[in-house]
TORVODREN-449564 format. One record per residue (C-alpha): residue number from 1; residue in one letter; x negated, y negated, z negated. Coordinates in Angstrom, 2 decimals. Each point is the difference from the previous one (the first is absolute). Layout:
+-----+------+---------+---------+---------+
: pos : code :      c1 :      c2 :      c3 :
+-----+------+---------+---------+---------+
: NUM :    A :       X :       Y :       Z :
...
+-----+------+---------+---------+---------+
***
This chain:
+-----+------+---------+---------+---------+
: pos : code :      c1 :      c2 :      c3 :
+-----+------+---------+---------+---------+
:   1 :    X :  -36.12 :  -12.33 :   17.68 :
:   2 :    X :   -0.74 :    2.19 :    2.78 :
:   3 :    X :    3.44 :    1.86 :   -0.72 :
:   4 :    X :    2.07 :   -3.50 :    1.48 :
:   5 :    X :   -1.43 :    0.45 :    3.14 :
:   6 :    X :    2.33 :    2.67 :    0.68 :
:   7 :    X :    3.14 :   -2.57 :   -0.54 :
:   8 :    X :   -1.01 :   -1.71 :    2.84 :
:   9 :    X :    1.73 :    0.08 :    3.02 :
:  10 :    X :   -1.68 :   -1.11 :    3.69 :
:  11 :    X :    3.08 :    1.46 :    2.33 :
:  12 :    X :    2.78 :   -1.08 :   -0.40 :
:  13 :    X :    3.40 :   -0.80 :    2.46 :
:  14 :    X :    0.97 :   -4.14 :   -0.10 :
:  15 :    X :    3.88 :   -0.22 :   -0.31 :
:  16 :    X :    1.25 :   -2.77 :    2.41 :
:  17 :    X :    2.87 :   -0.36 :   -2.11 :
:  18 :    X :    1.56 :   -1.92 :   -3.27 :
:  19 :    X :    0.70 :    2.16 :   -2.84 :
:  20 :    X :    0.64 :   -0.03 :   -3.97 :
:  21 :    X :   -0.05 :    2.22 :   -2.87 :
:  22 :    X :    0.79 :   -0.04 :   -3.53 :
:  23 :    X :   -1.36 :    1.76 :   -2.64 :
:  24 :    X :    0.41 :   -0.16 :   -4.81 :
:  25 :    X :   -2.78 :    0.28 :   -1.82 :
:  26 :    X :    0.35 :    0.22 :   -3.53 :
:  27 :    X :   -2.29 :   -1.35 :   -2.69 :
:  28 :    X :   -2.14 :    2.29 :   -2.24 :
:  29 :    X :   -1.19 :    0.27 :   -3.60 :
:  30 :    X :   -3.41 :    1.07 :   -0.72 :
:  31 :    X :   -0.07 :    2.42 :   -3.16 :
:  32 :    X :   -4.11 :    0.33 :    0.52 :
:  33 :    X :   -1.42 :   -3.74 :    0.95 :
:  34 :    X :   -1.82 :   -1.07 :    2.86 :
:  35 :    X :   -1.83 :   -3.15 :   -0.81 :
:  36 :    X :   -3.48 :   -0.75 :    1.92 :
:  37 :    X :   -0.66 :    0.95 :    3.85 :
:  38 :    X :   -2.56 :    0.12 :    2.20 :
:  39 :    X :   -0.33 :   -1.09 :    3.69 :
:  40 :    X :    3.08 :    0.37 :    2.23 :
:  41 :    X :    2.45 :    0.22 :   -2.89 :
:  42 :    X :   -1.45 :    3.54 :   -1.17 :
:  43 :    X :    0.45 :    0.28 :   -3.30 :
:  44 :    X :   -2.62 :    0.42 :   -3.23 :
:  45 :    X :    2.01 :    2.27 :   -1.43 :
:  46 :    X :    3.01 :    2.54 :    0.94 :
:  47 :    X :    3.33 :   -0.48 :   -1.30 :
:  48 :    X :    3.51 :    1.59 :   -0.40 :
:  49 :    X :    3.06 :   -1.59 :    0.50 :
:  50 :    X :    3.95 :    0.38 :   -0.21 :
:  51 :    X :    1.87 :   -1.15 :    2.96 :
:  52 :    X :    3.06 :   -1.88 :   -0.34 :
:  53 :    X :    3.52 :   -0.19 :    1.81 :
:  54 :    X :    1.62 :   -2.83 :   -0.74 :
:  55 :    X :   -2.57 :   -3.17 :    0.25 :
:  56 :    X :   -0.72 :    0.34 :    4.01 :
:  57 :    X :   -1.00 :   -2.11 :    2.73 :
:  58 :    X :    2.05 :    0.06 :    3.04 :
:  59 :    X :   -1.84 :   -0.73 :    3.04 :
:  60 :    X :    0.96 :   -0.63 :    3.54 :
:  61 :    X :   -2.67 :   -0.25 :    2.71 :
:  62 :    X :    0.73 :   -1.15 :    2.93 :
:  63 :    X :   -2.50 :    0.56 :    3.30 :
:  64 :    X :   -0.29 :   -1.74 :    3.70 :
:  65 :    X :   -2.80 :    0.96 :    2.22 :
:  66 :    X :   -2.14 :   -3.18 :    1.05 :
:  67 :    X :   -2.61 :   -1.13 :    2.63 :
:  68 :    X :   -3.36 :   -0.64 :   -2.35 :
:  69 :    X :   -1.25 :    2.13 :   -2.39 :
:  70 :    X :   -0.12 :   -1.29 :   -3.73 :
:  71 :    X :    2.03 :   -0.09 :   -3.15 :
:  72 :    X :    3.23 :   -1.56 :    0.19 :
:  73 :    X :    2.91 :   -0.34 :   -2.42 :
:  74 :    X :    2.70 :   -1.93 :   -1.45 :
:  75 :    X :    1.12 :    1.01 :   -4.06 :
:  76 :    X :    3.30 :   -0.35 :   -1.23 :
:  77 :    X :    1.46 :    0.28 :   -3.82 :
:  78 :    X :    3.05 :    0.95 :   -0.75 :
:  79 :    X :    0.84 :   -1.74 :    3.61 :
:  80 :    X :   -2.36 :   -3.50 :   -0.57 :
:  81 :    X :   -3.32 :   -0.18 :    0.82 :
:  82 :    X :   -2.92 :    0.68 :   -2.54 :
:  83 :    X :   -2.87 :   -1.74 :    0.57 :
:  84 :    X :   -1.72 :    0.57 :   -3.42 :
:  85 :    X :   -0.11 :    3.83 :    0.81 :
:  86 :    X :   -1.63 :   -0.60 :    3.76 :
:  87 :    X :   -3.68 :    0.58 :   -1.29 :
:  88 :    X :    0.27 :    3.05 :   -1.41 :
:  89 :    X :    2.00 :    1.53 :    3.29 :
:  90 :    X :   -2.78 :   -1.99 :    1.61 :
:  91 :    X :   -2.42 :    2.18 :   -1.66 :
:  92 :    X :    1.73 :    3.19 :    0.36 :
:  93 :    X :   -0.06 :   -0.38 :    3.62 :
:  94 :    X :   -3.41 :   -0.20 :   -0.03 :
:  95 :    X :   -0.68 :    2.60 :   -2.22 :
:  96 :    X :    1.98 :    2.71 :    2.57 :
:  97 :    X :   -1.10 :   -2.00 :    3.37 :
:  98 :    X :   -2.74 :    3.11 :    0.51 :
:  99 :    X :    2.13 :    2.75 :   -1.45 :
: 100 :    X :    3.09 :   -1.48 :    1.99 :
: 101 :    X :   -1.11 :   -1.75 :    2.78 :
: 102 :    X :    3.94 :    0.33 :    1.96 :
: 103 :    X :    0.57 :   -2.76 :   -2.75 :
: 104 :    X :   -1.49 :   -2.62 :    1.96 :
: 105 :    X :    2.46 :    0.57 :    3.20 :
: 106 :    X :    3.19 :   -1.31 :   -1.60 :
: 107 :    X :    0.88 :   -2.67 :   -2.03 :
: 108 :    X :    1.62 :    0.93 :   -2.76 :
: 109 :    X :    3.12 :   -1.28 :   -2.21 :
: 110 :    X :   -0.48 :    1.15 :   -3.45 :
: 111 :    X :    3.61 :   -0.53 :   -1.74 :
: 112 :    X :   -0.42 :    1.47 :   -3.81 :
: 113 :    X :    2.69 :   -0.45 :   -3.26 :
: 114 :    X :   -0.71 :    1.33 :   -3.17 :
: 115 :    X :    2.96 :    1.70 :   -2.06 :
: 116 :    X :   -1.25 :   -1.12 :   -3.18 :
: 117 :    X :   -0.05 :   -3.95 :   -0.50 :
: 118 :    X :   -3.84 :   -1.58 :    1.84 :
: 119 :    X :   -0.53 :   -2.48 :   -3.10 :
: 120 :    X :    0.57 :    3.13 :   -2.30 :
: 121 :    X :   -3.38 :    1.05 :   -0.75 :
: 122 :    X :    0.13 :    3.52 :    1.22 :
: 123 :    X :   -3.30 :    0.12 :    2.36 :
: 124 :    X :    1.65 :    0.21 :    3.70 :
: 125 :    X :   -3.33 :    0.36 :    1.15 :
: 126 :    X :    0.00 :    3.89 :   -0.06 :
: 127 :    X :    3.47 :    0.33 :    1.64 :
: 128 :    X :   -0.08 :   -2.36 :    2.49 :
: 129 :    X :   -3.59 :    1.05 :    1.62 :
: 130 :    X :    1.47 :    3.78 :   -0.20 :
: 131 :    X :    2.83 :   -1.21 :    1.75 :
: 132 :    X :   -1.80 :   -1.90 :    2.47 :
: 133 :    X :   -2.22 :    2.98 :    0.64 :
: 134 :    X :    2.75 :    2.58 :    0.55 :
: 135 :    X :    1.12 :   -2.43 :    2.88 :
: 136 :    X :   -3.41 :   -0.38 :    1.20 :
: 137 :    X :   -0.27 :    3.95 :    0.70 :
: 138 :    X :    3.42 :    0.22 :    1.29 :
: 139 :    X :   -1.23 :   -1.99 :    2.62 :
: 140 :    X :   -3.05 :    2.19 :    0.22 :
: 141 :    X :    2.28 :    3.06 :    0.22 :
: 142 :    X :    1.49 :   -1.59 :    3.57 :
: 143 :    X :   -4.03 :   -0.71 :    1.04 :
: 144 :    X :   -1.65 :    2.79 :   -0.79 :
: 145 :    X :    2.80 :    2.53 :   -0.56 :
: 146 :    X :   -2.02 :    3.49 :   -0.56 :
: 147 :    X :   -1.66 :   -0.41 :   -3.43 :
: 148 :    X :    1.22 :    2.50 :   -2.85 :
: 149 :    X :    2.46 :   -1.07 :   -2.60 :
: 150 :    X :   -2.70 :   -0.15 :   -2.62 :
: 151 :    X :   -1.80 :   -2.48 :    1.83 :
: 152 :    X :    2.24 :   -2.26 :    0.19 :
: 153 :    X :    0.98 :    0.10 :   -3.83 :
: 154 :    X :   -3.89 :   -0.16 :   -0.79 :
: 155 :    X :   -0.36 :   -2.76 :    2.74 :
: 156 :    X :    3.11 :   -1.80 :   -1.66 :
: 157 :    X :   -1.37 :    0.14 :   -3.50 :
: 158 :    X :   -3.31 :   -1.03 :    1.14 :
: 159 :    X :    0.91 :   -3.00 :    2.18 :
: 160 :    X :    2.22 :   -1.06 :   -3.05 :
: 161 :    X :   -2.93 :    0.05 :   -2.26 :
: 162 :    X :   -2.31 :   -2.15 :    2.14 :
: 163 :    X :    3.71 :   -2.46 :   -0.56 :
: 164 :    X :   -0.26 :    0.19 :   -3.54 :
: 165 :    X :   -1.68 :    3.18 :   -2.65 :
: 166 :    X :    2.98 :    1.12 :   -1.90 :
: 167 :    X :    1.82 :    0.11 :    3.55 :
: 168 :    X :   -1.50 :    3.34 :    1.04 :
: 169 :    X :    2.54 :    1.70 :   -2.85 :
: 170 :    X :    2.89 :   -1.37 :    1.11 :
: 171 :    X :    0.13 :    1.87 :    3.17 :
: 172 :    X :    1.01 :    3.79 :   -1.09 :
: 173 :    X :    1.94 :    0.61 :   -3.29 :
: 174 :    X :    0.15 :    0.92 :   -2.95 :
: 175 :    X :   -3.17 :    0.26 :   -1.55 :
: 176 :    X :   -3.24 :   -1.36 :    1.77 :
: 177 :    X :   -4.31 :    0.69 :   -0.51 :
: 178 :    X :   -1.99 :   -2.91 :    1.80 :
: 179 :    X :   -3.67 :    0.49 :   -0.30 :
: 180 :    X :   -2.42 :    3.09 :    0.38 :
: 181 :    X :    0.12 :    1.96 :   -3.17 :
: 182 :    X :   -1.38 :    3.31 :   -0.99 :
: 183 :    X :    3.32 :    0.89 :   -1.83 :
: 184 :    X :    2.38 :   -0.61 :    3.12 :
: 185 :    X :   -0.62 :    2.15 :    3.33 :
: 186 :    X :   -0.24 :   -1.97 :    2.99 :
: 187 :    X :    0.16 :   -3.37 :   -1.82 :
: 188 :    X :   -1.32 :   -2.69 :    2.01 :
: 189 :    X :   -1.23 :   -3.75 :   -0.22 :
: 190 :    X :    1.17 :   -0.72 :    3.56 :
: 191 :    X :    3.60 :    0.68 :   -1.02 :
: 192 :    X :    3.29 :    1.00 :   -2.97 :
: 193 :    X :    0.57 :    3.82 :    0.30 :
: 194 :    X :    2.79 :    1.67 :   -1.41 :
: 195 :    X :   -0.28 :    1.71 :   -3.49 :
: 196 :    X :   -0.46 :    3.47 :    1.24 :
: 197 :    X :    0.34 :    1.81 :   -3.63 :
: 198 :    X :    2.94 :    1.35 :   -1.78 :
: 199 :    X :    1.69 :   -2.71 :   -2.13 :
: 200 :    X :    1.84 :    0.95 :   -2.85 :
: 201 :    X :    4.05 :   -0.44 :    0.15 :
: 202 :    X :    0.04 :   -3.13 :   -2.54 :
: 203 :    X :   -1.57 :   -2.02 :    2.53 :
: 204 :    X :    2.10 :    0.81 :    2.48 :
: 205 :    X :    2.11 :   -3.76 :    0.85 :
: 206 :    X :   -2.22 :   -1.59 :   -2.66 :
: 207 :    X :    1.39 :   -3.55 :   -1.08 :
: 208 :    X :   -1.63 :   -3.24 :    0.36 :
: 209 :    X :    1.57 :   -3.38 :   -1.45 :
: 210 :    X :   -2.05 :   -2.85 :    0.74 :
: 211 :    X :    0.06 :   -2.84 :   -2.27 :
: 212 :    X :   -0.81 :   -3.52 :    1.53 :
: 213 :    X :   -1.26 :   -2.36 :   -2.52 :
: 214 :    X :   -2.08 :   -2.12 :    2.04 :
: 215 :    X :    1.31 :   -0.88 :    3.22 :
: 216 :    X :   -2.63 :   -2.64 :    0.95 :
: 217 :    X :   -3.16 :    0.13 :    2.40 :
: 218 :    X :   -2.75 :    2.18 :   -1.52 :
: 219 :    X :   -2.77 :   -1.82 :   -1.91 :
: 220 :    X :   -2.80 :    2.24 :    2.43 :
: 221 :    X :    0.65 :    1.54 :    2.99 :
: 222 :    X :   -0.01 :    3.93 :    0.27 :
: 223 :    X :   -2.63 :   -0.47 :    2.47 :
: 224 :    X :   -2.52 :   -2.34 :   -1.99 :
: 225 :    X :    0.87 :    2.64 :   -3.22 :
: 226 :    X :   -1.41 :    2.90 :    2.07 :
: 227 :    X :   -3.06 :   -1.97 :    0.95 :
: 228 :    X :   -0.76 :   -0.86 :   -4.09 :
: 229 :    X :   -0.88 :    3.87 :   -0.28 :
: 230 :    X :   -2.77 :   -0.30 :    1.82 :
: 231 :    X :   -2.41 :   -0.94 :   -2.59 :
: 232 :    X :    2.18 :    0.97 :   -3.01 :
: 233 :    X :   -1.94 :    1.38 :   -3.03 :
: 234 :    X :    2.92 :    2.96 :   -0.52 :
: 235 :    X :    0.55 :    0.47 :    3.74 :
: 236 :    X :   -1.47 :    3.38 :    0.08 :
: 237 :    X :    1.30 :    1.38 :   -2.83 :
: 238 :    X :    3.56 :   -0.78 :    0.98 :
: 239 :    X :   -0.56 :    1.25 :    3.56 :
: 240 :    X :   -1.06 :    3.39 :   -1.72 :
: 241 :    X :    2.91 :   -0.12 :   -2.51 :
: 242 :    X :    2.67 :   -0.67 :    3.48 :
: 243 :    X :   -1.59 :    3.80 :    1.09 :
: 244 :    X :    0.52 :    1.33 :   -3.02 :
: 245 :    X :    3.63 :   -1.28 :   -0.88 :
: 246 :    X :    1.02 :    1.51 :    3.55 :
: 247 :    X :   -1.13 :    3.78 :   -0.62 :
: 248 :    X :    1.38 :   -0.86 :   -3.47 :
: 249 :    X :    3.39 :   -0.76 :    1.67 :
: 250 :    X :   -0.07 :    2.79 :    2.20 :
: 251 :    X :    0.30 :    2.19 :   -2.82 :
: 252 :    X :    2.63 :   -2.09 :   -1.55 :
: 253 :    X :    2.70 :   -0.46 :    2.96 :
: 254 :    X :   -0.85 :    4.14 :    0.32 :
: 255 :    X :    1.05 :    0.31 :   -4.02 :
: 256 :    X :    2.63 :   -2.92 :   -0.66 :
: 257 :    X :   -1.66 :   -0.70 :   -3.15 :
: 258 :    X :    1.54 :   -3.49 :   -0.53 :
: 259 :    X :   -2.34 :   -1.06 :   -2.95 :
: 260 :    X :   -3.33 :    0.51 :    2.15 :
: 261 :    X :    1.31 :   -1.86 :    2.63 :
: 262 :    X :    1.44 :   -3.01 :   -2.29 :
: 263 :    X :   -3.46 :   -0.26 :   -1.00 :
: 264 :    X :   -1.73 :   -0.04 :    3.04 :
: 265 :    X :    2.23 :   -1.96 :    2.27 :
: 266 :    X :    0.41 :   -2.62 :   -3.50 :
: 267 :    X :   -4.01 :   -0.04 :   -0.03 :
: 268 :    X :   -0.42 :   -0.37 :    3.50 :
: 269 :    X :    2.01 :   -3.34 :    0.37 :
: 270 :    X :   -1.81 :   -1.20 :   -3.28 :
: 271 :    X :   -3.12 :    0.95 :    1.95 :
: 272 :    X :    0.73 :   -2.16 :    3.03 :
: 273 :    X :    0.52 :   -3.35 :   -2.55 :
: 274 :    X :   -2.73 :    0.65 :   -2.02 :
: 275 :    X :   -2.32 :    0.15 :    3.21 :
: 276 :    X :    1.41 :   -3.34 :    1.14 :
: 277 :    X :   -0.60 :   -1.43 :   -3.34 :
: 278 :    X :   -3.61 :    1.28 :   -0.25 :
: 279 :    X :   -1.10 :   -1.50 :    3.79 :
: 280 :    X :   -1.86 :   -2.78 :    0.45 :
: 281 :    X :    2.31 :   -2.63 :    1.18 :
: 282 :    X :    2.03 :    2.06 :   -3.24 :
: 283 :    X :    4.17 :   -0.49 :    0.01 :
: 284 :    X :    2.71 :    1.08 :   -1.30 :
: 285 :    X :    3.44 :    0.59 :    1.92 :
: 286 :    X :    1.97 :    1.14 :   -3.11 :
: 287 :    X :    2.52 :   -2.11 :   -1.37 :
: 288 :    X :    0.89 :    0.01 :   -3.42 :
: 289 :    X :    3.75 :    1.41 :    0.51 :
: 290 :    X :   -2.47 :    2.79 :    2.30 :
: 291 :    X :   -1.59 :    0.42 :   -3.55 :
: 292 :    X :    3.76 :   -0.06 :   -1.47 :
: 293 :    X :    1.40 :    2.78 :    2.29 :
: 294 :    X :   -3.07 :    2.69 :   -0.38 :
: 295 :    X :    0.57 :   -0.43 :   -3.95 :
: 296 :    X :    3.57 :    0.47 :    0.29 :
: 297 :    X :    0.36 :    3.24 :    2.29 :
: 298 :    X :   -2.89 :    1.36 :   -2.27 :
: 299 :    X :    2.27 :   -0.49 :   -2.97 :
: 300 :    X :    2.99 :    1.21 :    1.45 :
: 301 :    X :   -2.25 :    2.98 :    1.43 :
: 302 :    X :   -0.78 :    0.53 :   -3.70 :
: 303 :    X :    3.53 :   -0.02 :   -1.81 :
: 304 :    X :    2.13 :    1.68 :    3.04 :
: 305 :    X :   -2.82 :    2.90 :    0.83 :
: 306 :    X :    0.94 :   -0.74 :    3.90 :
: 307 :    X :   -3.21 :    0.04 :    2.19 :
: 308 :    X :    0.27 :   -3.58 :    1.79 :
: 309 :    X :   -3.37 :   -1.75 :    1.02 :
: 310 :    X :   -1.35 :   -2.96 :    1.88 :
: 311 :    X :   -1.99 :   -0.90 :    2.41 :
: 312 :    X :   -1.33 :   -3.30 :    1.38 :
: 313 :    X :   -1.31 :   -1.23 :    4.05 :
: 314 :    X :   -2.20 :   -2.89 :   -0.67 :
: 315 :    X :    2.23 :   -2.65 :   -1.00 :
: 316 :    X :    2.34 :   -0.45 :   -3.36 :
: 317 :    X :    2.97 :    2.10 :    1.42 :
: 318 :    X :    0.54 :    3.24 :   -2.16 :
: 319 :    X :    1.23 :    3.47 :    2.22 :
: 320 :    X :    2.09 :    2.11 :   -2.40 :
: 321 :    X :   -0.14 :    3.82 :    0.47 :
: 322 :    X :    1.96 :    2.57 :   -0.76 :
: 323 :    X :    1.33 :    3.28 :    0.67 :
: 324 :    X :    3.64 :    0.14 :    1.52 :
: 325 :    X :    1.64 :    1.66 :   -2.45 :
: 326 :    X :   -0.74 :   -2.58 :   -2.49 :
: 327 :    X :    1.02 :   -2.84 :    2.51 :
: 328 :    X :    3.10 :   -1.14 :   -1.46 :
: 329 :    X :   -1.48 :   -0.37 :   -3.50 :
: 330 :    X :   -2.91 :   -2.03 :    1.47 :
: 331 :    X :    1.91 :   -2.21 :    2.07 :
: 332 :    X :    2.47 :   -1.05 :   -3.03 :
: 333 :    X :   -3.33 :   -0.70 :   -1.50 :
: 334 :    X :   -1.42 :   -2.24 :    2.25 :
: 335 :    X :    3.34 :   -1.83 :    0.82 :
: 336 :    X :    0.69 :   -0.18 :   -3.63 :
: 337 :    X :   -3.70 :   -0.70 :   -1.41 :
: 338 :    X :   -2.63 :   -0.49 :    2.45 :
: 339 :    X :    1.91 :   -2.35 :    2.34 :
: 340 :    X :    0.07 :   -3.21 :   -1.97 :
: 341 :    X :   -3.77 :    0.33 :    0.49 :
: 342 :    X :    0.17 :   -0.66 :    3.68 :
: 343 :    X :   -0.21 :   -3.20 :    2.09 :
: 344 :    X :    3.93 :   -0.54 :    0.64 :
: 345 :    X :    0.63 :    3.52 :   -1.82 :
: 346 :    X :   -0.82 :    1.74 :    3.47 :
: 347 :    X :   -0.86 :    3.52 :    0.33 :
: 348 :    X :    0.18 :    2.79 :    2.96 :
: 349 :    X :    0.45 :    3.32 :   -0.29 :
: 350 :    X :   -1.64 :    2.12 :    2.25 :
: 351 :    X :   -0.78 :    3.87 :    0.25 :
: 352 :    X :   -2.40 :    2.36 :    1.91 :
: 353 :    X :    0.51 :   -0.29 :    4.19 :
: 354 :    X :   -1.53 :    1.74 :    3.00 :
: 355 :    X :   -2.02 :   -2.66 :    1.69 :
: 356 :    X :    0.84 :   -1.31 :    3.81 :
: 357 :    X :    3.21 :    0.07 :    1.52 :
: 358 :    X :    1.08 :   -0.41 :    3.58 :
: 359 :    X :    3.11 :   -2.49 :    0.35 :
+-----+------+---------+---------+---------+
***
């Protein structure tokens, strides 16, 4: 852990001014799980994810130099305040108090909407803590101005996973390693890096239609799921299997071979259930229409010959992918077929984004 030391700033300038900034963060889709971490939200296992453009967080921070040292802020949602989500900024705080320390000059208004509806499902986790974080080291930009560009997208990525895991890929697009892994150069636990191989032309703009069929709380938190692979009998195996599914898709986003990756990214969500359901508290956050949709798209998979698969996060809501040329065929399918097996027939269609943007 040595290597976080050098994310640490002791100099830096204290503005005696107000300011704000706004920054997106979209949500991501993780093609190669992570599921298990160790301390300071480093993860078991590496994984690989798709970023998304359309389900951000938009987050304004606002800043106001004050007297006494110490964490200070006020959280707003979509313009109310949100008490229910003050422990986890809580946390955060503390979590970047030593890598951040200018944080505990101002007090800070956090102001944050999502563009995809709160009650919806869709974790907001990962896009609101990447959010949060770009602001955070826009701010550090003003303090401690001289740093290199990759620093601060390493130091964004990393303060947003100490927020929440998954957050760490949301911060650069389009396709995202988190976790040291042989396969991937310069991979890292600390932080998301950028895919930095060739990717073949059918992935380029790569769809994603997510389909939410249970909006509700989930039955166990991402946080207590993680902790259940601790003394899981499989845990092992499947952190080997996460290495070897990445090299494996390294070879596959180089080749476009649709089939391979079908399988994979299919097996790899099927992966993440079955180690939830073999844990010790077990559960299962399937539904049955979850059950409904996977045996439908495999069937229409089957009769139409076009290469649409699924993935799942952990919780019943079913992410559709497919290549863009197929998109308009897909999405007559789901409005016409898989809808009806969604709470209130709601669905989002999404596609492949860049990460962080400056508003």
């Amino acid at each position: 852990m040595n290597m976080l030391n050098s994310y640490k700033i002791n100099n830096y300038k204290t503005l005696n001014k107000k300011g704000s900034f706004t920054f997106s963060a979209p949500s991501n889709i993780a093609l190669v799980k992570y599921w298990g971490k160790k301390n300071n939200q480093i993860p078991a296992n590496p994984s690989l994810s798709f970023t998304l453009n359309h389900c951000k967080t938009i987050t304004t921070l606002h800043f106001e130099p004050k007297s006494e040292k110490g964490i200070s802020f006020d959280l707003l949602f979509e313009g109310k305040p949100k008490e229910s989500f003050r422990p986890k900024i809580q946390k955060y705080f503390e979590r970047i108090q030593d890598l951040c320390p200018y944080v505990l000059d101002y007090h800070f208004t956090i102001d944050t909407q999502n563009t995809f509806p709160h009650s919806s499902g869709i974790a907001s986790s990962a896009s609101g803590m990447a959010a949060l974080s770009a602001n955070i080291i826009a701010l550090e930009r003003l303090v401690n101005p001289n740093q290199s560009e990759e620093y601060y997208e390493q130091k964004t990525s990393l303060l947003a996973r100490l927020g929440s895991g998954s957050a760490c890929r949301s911060i650069k697009g389009n396709i995202v390693v988190w976790g040291e892994t042989a396969s991937i150069e310069n991979s890292s636990d600390l932080f998301g890096v950028e895919f930095p191989y060739e990717v073949h032309d059918v992935f380029q703009n790569y769809q994603d239609s997510i389909l939410l069929v249970d909006k509700g709380e989930k039955q166990v938190s991402s946080t207590v799921g993680h902790e259940l692979m601790h003394n899981h009998p499989f845990a092992e195996q499947r952190f080997a299997q996460a290495h070897d599914n990445i090299a494996k898709l390294k070879t596959i986003l180089k080749s476009g071979d649709l089939q391979q990756f079908i399988a994979l990214v299919e097996s790899e969500a099927l992966t993440l259930h079955a180690m939830m359901m073999t844990s010790m508290p077990y559960f299962i956050l399937m539904k049955p229409n979850t059950l409904e949709i996977i045996n439908q798209i495999w069937k229409f998979r089957e009769t139409t010959n076009i290469p649409v698969c699924f993935t799942l996060d952990a919780g019943a809501n079913v992410h559709v992918l497919y290549p863009n040329k197929y998109k308009e065929e897909i999405q007559n399918f789901i409005e016409n077929e898989l809808a009806k097996h969604c709470q209130n027939n709601q669905f989002i269609h999404d596609e492949m984004g860049f990460g962080v943007e400056k508003l």
